[in-house]
MIFIKE-815534 format. One line per 8 residues: number of its first residue (from 1); their letters; for each residue x, y, z of N, C-alpha, C. Coordinates in pm, whole numbers. Example, Ala and Ser with C-alpha at 12.3 -4.5 7.8 and 13.67 -1.06 7.14 Angstrom:
1> as> 1319,-569,780,1230,-450,780,1320,-330,780 | 1285,-225,708,1367,-106,714,1290,3,787
//
This chain:
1> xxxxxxxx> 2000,-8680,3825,1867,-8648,3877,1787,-8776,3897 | 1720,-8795,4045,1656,-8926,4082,1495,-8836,4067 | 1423,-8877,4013,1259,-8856,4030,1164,-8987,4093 | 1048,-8978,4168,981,-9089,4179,844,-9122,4072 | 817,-9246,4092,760,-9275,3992,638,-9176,4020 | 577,-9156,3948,399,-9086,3904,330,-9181,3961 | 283,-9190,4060,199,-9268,4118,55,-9262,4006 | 16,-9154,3989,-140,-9133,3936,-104,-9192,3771
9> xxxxxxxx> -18,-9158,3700,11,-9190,3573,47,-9361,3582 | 90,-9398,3672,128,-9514,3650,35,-9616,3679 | -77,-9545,3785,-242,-9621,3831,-279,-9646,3663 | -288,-9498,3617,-367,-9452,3501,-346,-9578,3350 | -212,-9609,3420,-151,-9656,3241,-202,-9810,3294 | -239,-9891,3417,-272,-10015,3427,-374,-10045,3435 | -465,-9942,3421,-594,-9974,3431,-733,-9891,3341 | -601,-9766,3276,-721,-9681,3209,-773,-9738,3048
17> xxxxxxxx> -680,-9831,3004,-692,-9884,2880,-821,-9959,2878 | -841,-10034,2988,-916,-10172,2966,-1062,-10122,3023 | -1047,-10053,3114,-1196,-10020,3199,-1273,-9944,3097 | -1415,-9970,3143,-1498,-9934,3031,-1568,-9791,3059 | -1517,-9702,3184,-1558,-9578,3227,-1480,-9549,3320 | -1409,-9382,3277,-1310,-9361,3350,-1372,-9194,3429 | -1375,-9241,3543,-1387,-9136,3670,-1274,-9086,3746 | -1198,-9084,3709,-1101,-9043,3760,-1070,-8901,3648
25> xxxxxxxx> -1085,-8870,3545,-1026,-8794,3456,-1053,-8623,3565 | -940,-8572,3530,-975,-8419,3623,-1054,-8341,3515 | -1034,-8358,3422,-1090,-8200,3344,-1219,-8262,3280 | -1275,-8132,3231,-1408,-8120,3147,-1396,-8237,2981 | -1530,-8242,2988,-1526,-8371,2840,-1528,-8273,2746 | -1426,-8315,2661,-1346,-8295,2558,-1471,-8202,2438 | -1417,-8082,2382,-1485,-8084,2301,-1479,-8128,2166 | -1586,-8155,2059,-1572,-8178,1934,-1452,-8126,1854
33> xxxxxxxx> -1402,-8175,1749,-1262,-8064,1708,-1329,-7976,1571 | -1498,-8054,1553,-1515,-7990,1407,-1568,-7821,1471 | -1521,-7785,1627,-1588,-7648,1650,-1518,-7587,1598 | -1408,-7651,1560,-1278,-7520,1502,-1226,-7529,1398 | -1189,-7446,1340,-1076,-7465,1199,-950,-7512,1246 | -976,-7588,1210,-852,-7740,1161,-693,-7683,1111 | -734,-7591,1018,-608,-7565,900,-525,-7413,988 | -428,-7481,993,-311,-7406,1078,-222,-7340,942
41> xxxxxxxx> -241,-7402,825,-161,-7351,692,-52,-7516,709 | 90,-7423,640,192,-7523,657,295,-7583,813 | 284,-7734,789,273,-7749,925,481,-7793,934 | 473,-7628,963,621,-7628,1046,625,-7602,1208 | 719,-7534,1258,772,-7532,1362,652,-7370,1379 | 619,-7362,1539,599,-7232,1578,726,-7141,1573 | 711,-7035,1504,856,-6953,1594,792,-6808,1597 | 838,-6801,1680,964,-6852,1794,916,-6934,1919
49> xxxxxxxx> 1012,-6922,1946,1047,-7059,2057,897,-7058,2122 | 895,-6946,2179,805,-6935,2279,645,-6896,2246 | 631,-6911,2058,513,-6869,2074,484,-6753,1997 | 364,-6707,1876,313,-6623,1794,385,-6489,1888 | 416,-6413,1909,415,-6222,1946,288,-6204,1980 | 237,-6182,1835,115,-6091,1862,16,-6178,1949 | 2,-6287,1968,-60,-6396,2073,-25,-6358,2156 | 129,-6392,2227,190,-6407,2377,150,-6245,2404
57> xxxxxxxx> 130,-6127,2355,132,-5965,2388,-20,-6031,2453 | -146,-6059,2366,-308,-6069,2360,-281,-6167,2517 | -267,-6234,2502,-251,-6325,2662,-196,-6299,2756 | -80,-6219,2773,-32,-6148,2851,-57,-6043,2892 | -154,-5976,2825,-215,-5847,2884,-322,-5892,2985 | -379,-6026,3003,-439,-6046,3079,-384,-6073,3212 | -265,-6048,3245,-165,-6029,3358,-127,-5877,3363 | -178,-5812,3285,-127,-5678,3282,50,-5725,3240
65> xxxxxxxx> 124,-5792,3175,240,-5780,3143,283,-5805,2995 | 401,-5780,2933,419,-5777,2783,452,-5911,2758 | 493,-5894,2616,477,-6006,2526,601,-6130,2547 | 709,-6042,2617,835,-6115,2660,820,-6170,2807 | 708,-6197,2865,638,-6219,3014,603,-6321,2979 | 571,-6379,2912,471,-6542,2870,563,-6592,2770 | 575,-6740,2813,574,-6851,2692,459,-6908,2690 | 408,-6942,2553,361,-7049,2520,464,-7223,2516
73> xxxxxxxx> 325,-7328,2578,430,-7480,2634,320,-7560,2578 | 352,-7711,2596,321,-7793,2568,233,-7843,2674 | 113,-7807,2732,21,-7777,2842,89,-7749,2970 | 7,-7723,3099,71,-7689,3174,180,-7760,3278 | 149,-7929,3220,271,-7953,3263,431,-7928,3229 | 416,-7890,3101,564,-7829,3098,595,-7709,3145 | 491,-7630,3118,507,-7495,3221,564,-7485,3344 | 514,-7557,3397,532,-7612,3547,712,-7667,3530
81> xxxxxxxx> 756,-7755,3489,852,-7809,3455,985,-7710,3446 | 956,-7659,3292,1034,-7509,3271,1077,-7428,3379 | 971,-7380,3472,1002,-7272,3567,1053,-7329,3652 | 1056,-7464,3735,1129,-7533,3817,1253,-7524,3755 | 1316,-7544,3649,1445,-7590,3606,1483,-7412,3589 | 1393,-7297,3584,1433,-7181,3578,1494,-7169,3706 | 1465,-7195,3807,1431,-7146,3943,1534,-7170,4024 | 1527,-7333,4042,1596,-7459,4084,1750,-7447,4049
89> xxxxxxxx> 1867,-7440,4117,1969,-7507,4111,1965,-7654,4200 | 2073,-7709,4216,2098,-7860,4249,2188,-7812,4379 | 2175,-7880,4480,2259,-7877,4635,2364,-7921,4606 | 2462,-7805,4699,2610,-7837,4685,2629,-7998,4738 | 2703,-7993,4633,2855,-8152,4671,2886,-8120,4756 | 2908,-8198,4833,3018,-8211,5053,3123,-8132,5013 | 3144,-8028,5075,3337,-7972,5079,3287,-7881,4981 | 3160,-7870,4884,3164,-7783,4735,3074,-7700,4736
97> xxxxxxxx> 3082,-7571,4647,3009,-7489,4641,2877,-7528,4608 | 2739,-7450,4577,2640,-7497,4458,2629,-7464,4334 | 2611,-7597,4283,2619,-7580,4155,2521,-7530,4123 | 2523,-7409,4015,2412,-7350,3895,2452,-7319,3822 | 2367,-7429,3752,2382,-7451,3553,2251,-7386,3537 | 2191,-7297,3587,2083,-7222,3532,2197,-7059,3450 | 2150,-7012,3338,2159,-6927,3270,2144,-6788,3281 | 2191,-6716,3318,2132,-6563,3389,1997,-6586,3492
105> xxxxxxxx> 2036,-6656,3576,1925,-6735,3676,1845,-6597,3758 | 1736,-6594,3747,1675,-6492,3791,1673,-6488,3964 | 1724,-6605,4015,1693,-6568,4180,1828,-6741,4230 | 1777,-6725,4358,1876,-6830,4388,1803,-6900,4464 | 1824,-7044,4478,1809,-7138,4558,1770,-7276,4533 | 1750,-7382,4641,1753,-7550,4576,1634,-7579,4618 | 1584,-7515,4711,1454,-7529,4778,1307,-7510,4727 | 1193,-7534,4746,1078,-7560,4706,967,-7554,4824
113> xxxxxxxx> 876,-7499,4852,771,-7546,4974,619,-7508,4901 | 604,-7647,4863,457,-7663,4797,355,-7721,4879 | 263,-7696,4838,95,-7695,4959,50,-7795,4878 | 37,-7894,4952,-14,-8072,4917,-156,-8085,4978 | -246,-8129,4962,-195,-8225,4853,-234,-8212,4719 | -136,-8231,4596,-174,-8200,4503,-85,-8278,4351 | -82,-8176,4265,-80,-8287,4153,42,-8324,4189 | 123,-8425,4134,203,-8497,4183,356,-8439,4168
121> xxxxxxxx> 386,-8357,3981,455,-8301,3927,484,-8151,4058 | 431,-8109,4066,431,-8003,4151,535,-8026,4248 | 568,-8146,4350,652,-8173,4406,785,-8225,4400 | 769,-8372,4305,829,-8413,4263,954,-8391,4146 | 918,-8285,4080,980,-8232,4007,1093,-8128,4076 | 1053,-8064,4151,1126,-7950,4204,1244,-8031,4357 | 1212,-8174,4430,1245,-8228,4479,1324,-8346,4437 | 1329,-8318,4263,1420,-8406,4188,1559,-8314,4179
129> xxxxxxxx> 1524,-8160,4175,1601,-8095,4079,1665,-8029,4209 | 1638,-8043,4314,1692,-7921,4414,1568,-8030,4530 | 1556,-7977,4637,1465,-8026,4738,1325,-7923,4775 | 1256,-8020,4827,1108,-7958,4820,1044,-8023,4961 | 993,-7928,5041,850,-7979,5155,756,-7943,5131 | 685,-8045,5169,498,-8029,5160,482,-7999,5250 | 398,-7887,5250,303,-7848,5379,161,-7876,5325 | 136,-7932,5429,-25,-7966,5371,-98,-7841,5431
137> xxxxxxxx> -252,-7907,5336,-386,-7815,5391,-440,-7889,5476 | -523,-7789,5619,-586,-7817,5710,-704,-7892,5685 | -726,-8060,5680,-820,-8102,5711,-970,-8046,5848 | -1063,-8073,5827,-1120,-8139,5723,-1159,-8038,5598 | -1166,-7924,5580,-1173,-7851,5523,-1067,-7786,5386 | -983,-7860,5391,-790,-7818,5323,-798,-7724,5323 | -799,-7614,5417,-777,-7438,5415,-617,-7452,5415 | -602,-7337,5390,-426,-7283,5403,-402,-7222,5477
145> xxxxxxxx> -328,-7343,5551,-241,-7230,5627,-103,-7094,5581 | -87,-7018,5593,9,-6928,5539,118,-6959,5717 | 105,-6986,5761,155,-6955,5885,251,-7145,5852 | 159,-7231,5825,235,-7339,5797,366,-7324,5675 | 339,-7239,5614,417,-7258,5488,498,-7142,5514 | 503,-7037,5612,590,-6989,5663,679,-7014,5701 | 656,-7167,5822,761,-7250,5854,786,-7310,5800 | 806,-7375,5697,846,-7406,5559,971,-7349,5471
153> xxxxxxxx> 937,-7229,5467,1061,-7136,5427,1191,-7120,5458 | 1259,-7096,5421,1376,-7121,5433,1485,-6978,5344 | 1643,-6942,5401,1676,-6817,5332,1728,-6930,5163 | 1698,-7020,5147,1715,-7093,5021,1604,-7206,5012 | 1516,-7063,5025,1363,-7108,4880,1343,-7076,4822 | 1326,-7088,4659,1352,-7004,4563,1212,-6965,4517 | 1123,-7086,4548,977,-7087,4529,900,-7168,4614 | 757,-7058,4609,584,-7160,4687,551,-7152,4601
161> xxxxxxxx> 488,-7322,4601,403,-7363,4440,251,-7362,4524 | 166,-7335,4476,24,-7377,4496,-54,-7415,4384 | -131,-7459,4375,-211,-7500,4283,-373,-7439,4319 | -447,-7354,4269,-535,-7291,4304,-628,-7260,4183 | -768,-7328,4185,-811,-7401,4254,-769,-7544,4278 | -755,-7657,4376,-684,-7739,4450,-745,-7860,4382 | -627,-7932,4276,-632,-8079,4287,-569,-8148,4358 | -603,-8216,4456,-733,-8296,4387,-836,-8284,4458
169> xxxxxxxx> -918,-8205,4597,-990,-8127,4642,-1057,-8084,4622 | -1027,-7950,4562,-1151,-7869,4446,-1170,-7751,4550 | -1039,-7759,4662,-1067,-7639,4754,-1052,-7477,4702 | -1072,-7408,4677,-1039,-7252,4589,-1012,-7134,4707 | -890,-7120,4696,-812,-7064,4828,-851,-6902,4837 | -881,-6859,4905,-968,-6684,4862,-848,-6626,4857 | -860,-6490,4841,-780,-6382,4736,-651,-6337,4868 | -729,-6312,4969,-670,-6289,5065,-532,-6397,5127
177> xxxxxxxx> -569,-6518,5111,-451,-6569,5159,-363,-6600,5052 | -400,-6624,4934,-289,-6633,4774,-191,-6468,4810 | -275,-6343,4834,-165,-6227,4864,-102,-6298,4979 | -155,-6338,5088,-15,-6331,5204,52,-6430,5180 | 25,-6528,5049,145,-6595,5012,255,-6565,4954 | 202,-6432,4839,248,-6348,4770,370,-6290,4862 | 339,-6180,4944,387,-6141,5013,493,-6200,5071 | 474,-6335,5126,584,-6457,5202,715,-6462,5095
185> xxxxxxxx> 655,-6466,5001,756,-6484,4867,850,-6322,4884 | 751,-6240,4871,856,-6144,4855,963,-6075,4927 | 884,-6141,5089,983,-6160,5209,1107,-6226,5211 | 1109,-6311,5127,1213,-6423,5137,1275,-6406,5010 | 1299,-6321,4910,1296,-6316,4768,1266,-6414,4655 | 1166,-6468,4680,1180,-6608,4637,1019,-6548,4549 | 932,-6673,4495,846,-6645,4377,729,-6764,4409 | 630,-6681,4387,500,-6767,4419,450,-6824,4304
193> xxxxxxxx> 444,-6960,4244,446,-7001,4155,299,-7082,4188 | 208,-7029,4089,21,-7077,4138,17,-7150,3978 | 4,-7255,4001,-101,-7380,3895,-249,-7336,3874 | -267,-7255,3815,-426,-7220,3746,-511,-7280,3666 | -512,-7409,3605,-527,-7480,3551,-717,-7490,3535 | -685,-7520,3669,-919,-7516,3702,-955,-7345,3737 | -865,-7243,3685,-909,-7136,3758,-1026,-7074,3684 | -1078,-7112,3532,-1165,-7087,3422,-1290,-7130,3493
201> xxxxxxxx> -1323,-7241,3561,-1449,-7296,3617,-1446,-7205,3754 | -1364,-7161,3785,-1439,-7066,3914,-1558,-6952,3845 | -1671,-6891,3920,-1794,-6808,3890,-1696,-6666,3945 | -1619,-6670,3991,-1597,-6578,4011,-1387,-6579,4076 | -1332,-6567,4005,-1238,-6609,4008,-1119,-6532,4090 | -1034,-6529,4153,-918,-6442,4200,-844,-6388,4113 | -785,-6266,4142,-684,-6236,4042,-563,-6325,3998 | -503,-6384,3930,-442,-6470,3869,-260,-6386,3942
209> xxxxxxxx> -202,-6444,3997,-94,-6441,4048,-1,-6364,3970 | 37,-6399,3882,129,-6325,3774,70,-6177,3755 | -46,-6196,3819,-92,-6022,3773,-65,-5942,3969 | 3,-6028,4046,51,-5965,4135,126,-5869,4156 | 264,-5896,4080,369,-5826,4089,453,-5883,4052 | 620,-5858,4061,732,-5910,4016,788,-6050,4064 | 728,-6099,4175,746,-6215,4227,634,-6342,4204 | 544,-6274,4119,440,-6366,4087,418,-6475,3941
217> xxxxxxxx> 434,-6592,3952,402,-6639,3851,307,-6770,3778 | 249,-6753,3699,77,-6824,3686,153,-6908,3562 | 73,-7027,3612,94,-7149,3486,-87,-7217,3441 | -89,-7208,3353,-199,-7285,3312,-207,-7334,3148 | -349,-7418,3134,-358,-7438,2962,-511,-7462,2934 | -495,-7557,2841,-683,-7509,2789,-721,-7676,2826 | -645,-7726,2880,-681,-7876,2912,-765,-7890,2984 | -771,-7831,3107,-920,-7841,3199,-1021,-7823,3215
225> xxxxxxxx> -1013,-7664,3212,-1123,-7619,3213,-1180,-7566,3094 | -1108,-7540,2965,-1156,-7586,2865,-1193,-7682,2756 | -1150,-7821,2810,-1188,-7927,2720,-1169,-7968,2615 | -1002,-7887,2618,-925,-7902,2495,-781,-7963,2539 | -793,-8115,2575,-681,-8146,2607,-583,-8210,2517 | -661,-8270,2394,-600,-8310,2269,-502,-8171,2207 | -518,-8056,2246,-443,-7931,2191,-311,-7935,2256 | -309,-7951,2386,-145,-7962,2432,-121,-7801,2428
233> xxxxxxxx> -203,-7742,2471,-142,-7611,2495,-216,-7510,2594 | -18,-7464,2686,-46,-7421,2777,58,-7290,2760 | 104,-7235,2868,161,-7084,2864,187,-7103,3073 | 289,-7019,3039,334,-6973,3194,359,-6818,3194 | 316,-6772,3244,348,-6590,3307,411,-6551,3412 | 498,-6462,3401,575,-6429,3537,710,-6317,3490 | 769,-6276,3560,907,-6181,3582,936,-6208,3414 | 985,-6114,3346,1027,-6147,3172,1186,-6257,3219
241> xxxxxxxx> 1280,-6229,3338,1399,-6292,3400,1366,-6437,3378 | 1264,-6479,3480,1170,-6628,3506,1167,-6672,3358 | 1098,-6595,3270,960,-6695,3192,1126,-6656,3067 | 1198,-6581,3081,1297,-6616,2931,1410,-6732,2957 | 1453,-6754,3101,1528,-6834,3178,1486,-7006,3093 | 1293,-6980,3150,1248,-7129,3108,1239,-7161,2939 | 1249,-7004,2858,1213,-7084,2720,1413,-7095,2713 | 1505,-7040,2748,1603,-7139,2708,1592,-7319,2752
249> xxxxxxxx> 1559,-7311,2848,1505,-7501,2904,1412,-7540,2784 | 1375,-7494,2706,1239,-7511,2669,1316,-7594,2509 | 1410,-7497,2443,1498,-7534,2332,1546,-7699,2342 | 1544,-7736,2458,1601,-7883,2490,1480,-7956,2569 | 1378,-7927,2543,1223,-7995,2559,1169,-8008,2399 | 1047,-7928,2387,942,-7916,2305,996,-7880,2170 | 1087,-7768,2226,1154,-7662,2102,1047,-7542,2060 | 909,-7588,2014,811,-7517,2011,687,-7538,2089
257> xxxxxxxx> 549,-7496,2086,465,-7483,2118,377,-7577,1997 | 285,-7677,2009,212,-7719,1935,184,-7593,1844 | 162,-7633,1692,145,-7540,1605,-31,-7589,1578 | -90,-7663,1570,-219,-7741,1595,-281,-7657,1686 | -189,-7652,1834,-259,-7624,1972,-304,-7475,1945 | -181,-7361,1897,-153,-7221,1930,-309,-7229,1828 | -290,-7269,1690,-415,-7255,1628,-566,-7268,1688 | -564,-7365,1738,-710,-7418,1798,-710,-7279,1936
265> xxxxxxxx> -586,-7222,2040,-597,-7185,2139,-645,-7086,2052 | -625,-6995,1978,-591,-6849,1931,-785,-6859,1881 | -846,-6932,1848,-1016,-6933,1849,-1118,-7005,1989 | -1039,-7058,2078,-1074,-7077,2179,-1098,-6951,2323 | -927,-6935,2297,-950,-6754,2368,-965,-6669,2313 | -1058,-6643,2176,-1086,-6541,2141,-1262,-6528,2133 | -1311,-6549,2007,-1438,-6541,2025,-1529,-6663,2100 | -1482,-6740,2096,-1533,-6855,2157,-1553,-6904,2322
273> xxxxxxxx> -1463,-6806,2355,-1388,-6785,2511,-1533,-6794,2614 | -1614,-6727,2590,-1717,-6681,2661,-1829,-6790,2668 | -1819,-6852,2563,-1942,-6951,2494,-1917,-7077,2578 | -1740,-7098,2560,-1714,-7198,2599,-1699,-7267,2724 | -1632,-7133,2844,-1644,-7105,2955,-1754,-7133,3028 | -1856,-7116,2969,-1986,-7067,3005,-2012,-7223,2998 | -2074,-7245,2901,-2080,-7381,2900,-2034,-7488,2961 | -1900,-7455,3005,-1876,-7584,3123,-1874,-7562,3265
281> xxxxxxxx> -1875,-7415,3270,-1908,-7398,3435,-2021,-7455,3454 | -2134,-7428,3395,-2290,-7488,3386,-2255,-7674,3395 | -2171,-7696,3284,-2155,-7845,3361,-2125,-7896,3465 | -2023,-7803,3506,-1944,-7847,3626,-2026,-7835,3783 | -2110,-7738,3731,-2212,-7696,3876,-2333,-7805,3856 | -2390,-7807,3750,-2465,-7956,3733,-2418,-8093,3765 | -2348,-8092,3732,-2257,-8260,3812,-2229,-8266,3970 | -2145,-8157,4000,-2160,-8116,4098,-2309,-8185,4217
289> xxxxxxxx> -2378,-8104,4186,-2506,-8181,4241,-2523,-8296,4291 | -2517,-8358,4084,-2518,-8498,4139,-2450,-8569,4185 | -2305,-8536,4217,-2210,-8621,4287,-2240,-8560,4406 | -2285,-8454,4498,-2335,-8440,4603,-2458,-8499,4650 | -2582,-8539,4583,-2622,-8655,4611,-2639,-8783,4640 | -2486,-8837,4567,-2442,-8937,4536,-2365,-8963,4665 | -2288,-8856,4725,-2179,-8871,4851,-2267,-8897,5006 | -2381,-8810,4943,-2480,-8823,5051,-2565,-8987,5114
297> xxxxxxxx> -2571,-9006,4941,-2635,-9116,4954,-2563,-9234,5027 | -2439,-9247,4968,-2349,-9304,5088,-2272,-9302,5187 | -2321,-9186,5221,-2255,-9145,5380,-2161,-9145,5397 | -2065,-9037,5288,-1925,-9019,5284,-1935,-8885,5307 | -1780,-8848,5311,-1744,-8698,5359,-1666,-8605,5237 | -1685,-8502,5196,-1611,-8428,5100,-1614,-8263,5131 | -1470,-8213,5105,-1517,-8062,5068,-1596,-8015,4928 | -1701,-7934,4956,-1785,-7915,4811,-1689,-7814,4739
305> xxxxxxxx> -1631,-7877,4602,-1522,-7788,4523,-1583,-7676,4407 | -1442,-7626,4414,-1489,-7569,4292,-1412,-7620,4169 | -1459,-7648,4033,-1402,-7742,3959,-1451,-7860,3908 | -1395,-7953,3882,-1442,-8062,3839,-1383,-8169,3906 | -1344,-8164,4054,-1250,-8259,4119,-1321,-8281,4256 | -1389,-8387,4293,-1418,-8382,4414,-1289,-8495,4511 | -1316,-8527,4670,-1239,-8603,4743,-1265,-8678,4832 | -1381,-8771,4799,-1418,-8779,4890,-1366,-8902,5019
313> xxxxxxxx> -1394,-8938,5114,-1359,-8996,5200,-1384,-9199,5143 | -1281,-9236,5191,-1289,-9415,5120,-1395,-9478,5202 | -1509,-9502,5164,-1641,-9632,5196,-1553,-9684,5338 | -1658,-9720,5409,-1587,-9824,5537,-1611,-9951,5466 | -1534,-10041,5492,-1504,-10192,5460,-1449,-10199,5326 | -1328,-10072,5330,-1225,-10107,5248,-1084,-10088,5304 | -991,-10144,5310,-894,-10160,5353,-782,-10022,5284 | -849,-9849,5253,-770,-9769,5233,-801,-9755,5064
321> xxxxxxxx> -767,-9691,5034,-820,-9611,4875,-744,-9706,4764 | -649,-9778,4801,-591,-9843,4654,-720,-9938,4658 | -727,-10032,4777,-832,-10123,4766,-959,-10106,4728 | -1005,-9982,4814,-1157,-9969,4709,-1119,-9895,4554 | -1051,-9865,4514,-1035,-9824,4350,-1008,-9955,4288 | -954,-10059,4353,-922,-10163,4272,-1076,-10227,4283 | -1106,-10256,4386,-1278,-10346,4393,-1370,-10246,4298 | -1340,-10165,4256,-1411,-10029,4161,-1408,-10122,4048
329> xxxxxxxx> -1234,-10122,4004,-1237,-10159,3857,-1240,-10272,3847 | -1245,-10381,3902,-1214,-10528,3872,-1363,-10563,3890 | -1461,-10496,3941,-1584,-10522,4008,-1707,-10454,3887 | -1667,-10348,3894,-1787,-10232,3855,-1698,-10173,3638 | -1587,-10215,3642,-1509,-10159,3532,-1497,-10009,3522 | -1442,-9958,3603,-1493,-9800,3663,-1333,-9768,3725 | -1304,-9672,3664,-1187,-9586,3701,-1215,-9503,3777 | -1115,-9475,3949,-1098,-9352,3962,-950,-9379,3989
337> xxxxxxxx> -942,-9250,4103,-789,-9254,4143,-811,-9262,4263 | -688,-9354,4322,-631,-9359,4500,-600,-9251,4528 | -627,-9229,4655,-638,-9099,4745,-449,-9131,4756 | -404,-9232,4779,-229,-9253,4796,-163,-9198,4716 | -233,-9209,4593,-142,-9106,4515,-128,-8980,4526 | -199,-8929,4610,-157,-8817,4652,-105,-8754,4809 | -129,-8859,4882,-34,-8915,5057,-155,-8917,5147 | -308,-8944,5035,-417,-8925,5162,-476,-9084,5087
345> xxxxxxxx> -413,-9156,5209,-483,-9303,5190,-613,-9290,5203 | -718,-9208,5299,-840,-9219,5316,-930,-9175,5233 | -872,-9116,5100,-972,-9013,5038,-951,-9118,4871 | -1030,-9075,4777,-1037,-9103,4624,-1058,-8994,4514 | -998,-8999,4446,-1047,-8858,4376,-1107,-8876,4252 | -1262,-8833,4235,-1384,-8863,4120,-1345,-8733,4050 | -1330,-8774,3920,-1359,-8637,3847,-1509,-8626,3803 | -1597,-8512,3792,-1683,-8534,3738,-1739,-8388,3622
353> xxxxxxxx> -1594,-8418,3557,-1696,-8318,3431,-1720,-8413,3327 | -1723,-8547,3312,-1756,-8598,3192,-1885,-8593,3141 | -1924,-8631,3033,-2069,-8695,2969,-2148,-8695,3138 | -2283,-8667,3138,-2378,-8678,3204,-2387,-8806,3156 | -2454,-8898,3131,-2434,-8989,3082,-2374,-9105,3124 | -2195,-9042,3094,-2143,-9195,3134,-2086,-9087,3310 | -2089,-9028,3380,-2115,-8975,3546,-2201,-9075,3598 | -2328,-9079,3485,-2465,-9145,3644,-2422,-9267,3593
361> xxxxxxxx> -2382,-9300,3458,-2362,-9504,3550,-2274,-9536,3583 | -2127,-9418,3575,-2000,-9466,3658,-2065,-9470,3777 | -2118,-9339,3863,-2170,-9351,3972,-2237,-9439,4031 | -2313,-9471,4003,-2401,-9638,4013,-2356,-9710,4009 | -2237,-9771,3914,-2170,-9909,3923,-2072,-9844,4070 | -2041,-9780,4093,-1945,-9767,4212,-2052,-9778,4332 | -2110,-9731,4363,-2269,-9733,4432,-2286,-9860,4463 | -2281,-9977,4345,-2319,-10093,4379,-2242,-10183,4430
369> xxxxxx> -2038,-10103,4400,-1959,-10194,4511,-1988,-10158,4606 | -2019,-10033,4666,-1995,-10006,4781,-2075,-10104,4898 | -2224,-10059,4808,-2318,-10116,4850,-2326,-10260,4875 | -2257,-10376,4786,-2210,-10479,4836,-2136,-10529,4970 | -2039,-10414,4964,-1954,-10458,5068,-1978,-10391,5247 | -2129,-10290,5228,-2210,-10288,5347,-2212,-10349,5420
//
């Protein structure tokens, strides 16, 4: 298996240490850990593999499906991970059949057609393990096309990944076209696999994919949009075939589910759920603002998101998004991310759920490269 490097992780690891404010982060600022009880008891292994029962039943009913429908993962990037290696076989050898080393494999195929632009894993992963096309979203707006990702398809696609609501964008795809994606999937027998990750900060949210039907399956964790990314815990939903396929993959990953995380999740989505939710949508629509003032003020272009991820267009008199992120940090000590890392040289992607606080003087010190180089 060949993978390419992480463009965004590998920006992240050369420059997030040293800079003294980081704008680039996607999710909400972190909450305190003294909101919660700490004491998990004795600190062994979760079991089973996949996660408490009486938890995975309580979380899974929010898909309308049972307790053998969900794993609990090690946030949603392993989720994501798992179900690719569920999904995914590897393209035949010249002269040879295809190989699948998947396990009572719930469907067939090597193929992948994910809607870009987006997190990086999403593609790359499934185009390590089997092959994958991006179909992008319609600038200037990133709407979806369903008609693009139609042609996309193929009778060996096993899955459409989307990510909804859209990093790094913040576009939130309405209900109507996630079904006729749905649908595309079930045309082709293949499985609509939606990244939910920011779907907590929507005011009003779509039904969550996995609560589609048998071809539907939802990955998310409490990293984003709840502000619990130190917990490392996430969960994937879908077909009981899918989601038992990935906790055998899972035995030769994690093994378990943070026993820390399931603790902290199990008072996060329970009474706290509402408080907490609440509380950062209110952030996220407050920042919001001010980074729409802020885009204004310099006469850039963005779709207004939903989330904590805006995109906006790279300053003129920079030579493309690595260059103004680098004149960012070497200039202003201010992290974001290159729009390249995700195949849109012209764009940058600001996160802005952090501290109010440290938002308005990241914003300002970036303000004042820009404004230099006027």
């Amino acid at each position: 298996m060949q993978i390419d490097p992480f463009a965004l992780e590998r920006w992240f690891d050369e420059h997030e240490h040293d800079a003294e404010l980081m704008l680039a982060e996607s999710g909400v600022r972190s909450l305190p850990a003294d909101r919660f009880d700490l004491d998990p008891g004795k600190l062994g292994y979760v079991i089973p593999t996949d996660g408490d029962p009486d938890f995975r039943a309580e979380i899974a009913a929010r898909y309308d499906r049972g307790p053998d429908e969900i794993a609990f993962t090690v946030g949603t990037q392993e989720a994501n991970f798992l179900t690719f290696l569920a999904l995914l076989s590897s393209p035949a050898p010249p002269g040879g059949d295809t190989r699948d080393d998947r396990v009572d494999a719930p469907g067939t195929g090597t193929h992948a057609a994910v809607v870009t632009p987006t997190y990086q894993a999403l593609h790359s992963v499934p185009d390590a393990i089997g092959s994958a096309t991006r179909v992008p979203l319609t600038q200037p707006d990133w709407e979806l096309s369903v008609d693009r990702v139609a042609d996309a398809v193929n009778d060996d696609t096993a899955v459409i990944v989307l990510n909804n609501p859209n990093n790094p964008t913040g576009q939130y795809h309405v209900e109507d076209r996630v079904r006729a994606l749905y649908d595309l999937a079930v045309e082709h027998d293949a499985y609509l696999l939606c990244d939910e990750v920011y779907r907590g900060l929507a005011s009003d949210p779509v039904p969550p994919v996995a609560s589609l039907g048998a071809h539907g399956i939802s990955t998310t964790s409490l990293t984003k949009a709840y502000g619990l990314a130190g917990a490392r815990f996430g969960w994937l939903a879908g077909p009981e075939p899918v989601v038992q396929a990935a906790v055998r993959w899972k035995d030769y990953t994690t093994i378990s589910p943070s026993l820390f995380g399931q603790h902290v999740a199990k008072q996060a989505l329970g009474d706290q759920e509402t408080e907490i939710l609440s509380e950062n949508r209110a952030l996220a629509e407050r920042h919001r603002g001010i980074v729409a003032d802020w885009i204004a003020t310099h006469d850039l272009d963005w779709h207004d998101p939903v989330g904590v991820n805006a995109f906006p267009t790279v300053p003129e008199g920079f030579d493309g998004s690595r260059a103004f992120c680098r004149a960012v940090v070497d200039e202003a000590s201010v992290v974001l991310a290159p729009g390249d890392a995700f195949g849109y040289d012209g764009h940058f992607r600001l996160g802005f759920g952090h501290e109010t606080e440290q938002l308005e003087e990241g914003l300002a010190r970036v303000g004042e490269v820009i404004e230099s180089r006027g």
